[in-house]
C-alpha positions as CSV (number, residue, x, y, z in Angstrom):
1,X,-13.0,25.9,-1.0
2,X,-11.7,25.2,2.5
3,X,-9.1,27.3,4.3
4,X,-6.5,24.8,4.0
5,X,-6.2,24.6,0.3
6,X,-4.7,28.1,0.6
7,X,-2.1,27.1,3.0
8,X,1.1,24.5,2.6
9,X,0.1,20.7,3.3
10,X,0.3,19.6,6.7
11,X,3.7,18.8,8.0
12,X,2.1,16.4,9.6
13,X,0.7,14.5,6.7
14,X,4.4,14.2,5.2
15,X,5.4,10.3,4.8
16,X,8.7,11.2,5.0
17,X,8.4,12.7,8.4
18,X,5.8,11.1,10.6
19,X,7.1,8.5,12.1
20,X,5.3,5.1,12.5
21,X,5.9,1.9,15.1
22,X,10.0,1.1,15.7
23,X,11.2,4.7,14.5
24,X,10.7,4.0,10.7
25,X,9.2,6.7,8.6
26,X,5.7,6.0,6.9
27,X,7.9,6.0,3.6
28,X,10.4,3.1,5.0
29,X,7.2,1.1,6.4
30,X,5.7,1.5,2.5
31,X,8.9,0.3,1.0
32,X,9.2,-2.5,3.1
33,X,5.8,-3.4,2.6
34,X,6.0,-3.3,-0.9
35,X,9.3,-5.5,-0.9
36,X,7.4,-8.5,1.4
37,X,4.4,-8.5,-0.7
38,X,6.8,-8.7,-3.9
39,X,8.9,-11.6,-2.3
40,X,5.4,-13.5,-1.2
41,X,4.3,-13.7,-4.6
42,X,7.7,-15.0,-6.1
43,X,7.0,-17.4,-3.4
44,X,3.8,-18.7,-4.1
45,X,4.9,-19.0,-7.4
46,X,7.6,-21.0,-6.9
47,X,5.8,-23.4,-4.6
48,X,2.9,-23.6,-6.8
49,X,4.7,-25.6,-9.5
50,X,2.7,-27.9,-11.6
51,X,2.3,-31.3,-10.9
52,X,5.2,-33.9,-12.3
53,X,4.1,-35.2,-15.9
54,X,5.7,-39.0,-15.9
55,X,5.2,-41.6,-13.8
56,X,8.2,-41.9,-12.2
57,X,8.0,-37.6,-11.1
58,X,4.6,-38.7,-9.9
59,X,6.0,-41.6,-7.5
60,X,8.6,-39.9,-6.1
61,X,5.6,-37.5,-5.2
62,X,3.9,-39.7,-3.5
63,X,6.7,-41.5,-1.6
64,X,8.5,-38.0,-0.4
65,X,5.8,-35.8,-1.0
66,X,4.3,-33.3,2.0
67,X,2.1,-36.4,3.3
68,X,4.7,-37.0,6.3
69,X,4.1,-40.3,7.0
70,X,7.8,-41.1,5.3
């Protein structure tokens, strides 16, 4: 065993206290993290809807779809 595993964890170590870039505890950074990648996924799954089924869906598609030219 080490000598450390005798002794308290280091305070160091402690999310809640070690303070990362802009002031914001390692905790705070985590959370926010979490929270984007959760709102990134909604995203992508919401803009990855499938493709219209009738003709008409399909048209409108094509004549304001992402193509820019219109």
């Amino acid at each position: 065993m080490t000598e450390n595993s005798d002794r308290d964890p280091d305070p160091d170590s402690d999310p809640d206290k070690l303070k990362g870039p802009g002031g914001m505890t390692l905790r705070q950074i985590h959370e926010q993290v979490r929270k984007s990648v959760e709102r990134d996924r909604e995203a992508r799954a919401t803009h990855n809807l499938p493709a219209p089924k009738t003709r008409w869906q399909r048209w409108i598609r094509y004549v304001w779809g992402r193509s820019g030219r219109r």
